[in-house]
Biotite code that builds the C-alpha atoms (Angstrom):
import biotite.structure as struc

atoms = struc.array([
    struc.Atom([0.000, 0.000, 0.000], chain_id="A", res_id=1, res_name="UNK", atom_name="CA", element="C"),
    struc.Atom([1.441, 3.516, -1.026], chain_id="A", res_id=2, res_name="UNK", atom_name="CA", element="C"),
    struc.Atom([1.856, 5.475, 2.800], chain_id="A", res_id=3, res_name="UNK", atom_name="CA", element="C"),
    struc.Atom([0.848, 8.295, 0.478], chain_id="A", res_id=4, res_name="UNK", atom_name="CA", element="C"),
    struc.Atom([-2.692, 7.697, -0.818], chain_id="A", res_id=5, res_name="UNK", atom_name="CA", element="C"),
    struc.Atom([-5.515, 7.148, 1.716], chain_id="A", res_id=6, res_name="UNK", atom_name="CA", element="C"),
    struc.Atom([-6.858, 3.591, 1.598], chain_id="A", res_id=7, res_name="UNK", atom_name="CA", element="C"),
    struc.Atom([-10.027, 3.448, -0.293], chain_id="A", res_id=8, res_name="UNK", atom_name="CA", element="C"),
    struc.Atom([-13.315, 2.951, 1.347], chain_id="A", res_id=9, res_name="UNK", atom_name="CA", element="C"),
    struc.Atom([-14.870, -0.001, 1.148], chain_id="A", res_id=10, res_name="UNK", atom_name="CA", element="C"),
    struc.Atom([-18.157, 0.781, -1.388], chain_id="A", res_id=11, res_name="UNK", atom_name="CA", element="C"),
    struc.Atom([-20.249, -1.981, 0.144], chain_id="A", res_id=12, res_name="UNK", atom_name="CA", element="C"),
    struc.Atom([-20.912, -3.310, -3.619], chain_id="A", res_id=13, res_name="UNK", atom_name="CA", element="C"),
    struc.Atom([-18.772, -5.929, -4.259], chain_id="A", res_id=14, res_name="UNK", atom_name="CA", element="C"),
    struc.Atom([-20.098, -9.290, -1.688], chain_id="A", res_id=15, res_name="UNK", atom_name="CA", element="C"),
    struc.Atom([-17.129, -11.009, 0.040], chain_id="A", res_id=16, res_name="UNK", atom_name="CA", element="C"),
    struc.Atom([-18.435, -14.029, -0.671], chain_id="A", res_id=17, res_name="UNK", atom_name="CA", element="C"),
    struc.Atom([-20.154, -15.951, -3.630], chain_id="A", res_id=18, res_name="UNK", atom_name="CA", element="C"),
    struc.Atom([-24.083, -14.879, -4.006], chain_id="A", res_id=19, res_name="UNK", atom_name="CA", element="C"),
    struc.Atom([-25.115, -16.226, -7.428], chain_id="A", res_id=20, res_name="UNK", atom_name="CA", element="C"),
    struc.Atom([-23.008, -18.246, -10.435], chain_id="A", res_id=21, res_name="UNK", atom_name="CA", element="C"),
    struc.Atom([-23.836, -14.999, -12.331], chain_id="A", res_id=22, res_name="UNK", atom_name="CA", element="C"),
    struc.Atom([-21.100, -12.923, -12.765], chain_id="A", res_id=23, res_name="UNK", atom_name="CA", element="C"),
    struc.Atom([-20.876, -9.651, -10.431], chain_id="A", res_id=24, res_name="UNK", atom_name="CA", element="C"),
    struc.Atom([-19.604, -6.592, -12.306], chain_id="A", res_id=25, res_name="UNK", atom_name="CA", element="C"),
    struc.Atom([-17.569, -4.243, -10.430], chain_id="A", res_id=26, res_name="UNK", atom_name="CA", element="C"),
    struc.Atom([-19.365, -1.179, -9.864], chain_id="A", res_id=27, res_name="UNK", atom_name="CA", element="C"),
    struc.Atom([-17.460, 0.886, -11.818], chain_id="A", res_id=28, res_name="UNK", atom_name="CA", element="C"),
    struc.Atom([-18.954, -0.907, -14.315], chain_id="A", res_id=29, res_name="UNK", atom_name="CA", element="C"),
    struc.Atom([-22.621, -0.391, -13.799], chain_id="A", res_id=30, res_name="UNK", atom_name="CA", element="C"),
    struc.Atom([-24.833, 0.688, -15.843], chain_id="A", res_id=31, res_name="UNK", atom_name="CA", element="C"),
    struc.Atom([-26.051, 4.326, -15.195], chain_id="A", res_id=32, res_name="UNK", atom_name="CA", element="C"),
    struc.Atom([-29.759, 2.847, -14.791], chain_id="A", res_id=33, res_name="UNK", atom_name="CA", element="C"),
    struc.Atom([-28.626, -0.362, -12.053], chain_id="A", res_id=34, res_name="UNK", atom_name="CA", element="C"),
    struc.Atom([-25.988, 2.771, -10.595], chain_id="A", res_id=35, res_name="UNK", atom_name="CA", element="C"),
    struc.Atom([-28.885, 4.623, -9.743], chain_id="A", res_id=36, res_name="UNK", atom_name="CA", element="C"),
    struc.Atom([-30.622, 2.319, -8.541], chain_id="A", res_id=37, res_name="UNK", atom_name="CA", element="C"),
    struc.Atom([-27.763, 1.312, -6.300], chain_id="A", res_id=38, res_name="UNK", atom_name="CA", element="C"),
    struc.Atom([-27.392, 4.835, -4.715], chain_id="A", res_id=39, res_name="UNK", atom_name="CA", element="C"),
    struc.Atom([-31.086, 4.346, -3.664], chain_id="A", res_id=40, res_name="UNK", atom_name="CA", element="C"),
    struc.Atom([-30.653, 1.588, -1.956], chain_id="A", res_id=41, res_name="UNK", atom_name="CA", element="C"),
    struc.Atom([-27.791, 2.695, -0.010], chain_id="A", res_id=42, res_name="UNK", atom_name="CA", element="C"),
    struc.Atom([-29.519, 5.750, 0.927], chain_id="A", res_id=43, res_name="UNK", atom_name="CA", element="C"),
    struc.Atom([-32.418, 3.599, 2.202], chain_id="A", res_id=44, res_name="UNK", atom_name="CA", element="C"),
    struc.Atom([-30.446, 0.692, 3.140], chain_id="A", res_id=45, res_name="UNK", atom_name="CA", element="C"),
    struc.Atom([-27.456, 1.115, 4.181], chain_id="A", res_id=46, res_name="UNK", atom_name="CA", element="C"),
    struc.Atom([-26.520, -1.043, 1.064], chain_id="A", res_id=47, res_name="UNK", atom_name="CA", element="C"),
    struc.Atom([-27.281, -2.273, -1.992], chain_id="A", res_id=48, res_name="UNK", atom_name="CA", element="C"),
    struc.Atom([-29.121, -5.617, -2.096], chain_id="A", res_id=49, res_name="UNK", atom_name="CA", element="C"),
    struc.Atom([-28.143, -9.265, -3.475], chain_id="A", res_id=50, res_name="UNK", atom_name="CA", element="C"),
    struc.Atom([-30.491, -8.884, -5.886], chain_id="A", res_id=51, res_name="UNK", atom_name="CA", element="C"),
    struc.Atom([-29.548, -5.671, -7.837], chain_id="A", res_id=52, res_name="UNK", atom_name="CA", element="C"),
    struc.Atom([-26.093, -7.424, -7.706], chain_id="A", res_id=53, res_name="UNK", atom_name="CA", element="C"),
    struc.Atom([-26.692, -11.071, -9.393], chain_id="A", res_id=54, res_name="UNK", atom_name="CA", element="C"),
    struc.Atom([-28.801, -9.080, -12.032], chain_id="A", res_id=55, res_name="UNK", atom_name="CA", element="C"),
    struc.Atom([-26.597, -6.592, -12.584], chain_id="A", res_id=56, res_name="UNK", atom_name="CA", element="C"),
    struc.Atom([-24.771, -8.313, -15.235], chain_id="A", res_id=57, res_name="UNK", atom_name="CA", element="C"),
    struc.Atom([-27.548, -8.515, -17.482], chain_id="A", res_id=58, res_name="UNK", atom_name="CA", element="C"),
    struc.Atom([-29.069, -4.561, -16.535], chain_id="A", res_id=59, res_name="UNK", atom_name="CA", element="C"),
    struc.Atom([-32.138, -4.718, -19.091], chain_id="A", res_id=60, res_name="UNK", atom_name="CA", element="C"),
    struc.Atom([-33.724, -8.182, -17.994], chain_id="A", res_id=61, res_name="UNK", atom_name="CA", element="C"),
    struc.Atom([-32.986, -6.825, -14.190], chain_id="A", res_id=62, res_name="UNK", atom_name="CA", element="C"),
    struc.Atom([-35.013, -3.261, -15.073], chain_id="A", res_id=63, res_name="UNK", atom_name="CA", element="C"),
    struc.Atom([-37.771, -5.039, -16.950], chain_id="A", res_id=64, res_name="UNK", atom_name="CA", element="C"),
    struc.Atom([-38.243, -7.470, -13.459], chain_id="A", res_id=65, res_name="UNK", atom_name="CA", element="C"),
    struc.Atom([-38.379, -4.662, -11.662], chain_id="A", res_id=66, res_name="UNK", atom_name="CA", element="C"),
    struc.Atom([-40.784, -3.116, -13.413], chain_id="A", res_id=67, res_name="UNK", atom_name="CA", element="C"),
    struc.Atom([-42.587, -6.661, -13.367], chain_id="A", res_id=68, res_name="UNK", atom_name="CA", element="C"),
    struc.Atom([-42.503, -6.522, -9.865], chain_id="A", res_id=69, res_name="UNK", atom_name="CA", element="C"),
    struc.Atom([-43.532, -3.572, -9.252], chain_id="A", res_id=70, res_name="UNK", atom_name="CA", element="C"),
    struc.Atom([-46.958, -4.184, -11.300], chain_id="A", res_id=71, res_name="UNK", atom_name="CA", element="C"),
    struc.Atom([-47.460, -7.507, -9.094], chain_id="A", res_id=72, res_name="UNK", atom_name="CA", element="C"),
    struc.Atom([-46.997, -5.839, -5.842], chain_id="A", res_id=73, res_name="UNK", atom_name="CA", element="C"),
    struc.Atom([-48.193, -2.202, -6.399], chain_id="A", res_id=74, res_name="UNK", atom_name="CA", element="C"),
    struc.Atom([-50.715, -2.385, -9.539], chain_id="A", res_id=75, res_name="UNK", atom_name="CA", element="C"),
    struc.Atom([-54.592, -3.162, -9.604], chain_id="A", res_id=76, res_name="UNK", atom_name="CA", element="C"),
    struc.Atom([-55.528, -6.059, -7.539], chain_id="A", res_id=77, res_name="UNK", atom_name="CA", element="C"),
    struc.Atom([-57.996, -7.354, -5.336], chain_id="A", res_id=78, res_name="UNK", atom_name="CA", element="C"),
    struc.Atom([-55.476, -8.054, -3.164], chain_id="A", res_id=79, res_name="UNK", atom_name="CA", element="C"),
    struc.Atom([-53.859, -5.513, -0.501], chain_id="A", res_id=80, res_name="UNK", atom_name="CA", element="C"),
    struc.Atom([-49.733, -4.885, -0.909], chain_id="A", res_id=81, res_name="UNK", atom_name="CA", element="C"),
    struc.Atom([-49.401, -6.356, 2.611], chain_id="A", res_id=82, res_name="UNK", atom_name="CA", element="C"),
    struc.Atom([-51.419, -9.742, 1.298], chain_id="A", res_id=83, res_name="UNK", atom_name="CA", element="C"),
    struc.Atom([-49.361, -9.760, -1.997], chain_id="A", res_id=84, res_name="UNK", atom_name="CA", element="C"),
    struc.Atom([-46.091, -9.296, 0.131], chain_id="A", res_id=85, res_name="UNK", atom_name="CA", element="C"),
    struc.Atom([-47.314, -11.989, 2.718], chain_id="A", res_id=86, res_name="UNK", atom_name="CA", element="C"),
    struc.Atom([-47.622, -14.570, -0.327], chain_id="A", res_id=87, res_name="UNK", atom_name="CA", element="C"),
    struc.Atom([-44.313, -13.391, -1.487], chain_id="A", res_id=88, res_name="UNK", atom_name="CA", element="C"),
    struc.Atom([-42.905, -14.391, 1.565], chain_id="A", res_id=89, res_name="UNK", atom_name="CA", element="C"),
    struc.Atom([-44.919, -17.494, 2.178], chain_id="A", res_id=90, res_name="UNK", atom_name="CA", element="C"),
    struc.Atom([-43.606, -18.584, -1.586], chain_id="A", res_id=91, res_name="UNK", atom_name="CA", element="C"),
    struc.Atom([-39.786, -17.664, -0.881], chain_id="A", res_id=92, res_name="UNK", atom_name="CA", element="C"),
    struc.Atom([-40.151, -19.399, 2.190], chain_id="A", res_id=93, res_name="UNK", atom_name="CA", element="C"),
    struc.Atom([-41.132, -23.042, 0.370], chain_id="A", res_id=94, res_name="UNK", atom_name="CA", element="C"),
    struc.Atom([-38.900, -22.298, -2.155], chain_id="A", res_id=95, res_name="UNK", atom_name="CA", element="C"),
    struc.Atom([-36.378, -21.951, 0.376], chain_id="A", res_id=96, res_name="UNK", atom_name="CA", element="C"),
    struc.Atom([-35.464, -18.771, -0.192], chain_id="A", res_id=97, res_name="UNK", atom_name="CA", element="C"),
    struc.Atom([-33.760, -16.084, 2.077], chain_id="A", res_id=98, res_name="UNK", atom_name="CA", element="C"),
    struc.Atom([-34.920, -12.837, -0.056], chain_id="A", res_id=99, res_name="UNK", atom_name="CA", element="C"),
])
């Protein structure tokens, strides 16, 4: 390390340990849309989530999921967000999922 440069902060992108067989692009590398998306999260957060970051490789199926997801769990339903969230949950949890 050069005693002259501060060390660099850590960004809280990169995961120290394997999250998906996808590859994880360094953030550098992000595409302005997934970047901004990222800077959201760590405002709300604390940290972007595993999700944004196994998708990020492929930014235009990730924003078009999003966008799917959002209609599912915010557009017309008969359902209540809370009851569509619940059955998210209930689904991840079968599935075996931590998200």
């Amino acid at each position: 390390m050069d005693a002259g440069k501060p060390e660099a902060q850590p960004s809280g992108w990169a995961p120290e340990e394997r999250i998906s067989w996808f590859p994880v692009p360094d953030e550098e590398e992000l595409d302005p849309h997934v970047a901004e998306l990222v800077a959201k999260q760590r405002e709300k957060l604390g940290e972007p989530n595993n999700v944004v970051r196994t998708h990020a490789w492929r930014p235009e199926l990730m924003l078009r999921w999003l966008d799917f997801y959002e209609f599912i769990s915010k557009g017309p339903s008969g359902l209540s967000r809370v009851e569509r969230e619940m059955i998210g949950v209930v689904v991840s949890s079968e599935n075996k999922c931590v998200f």
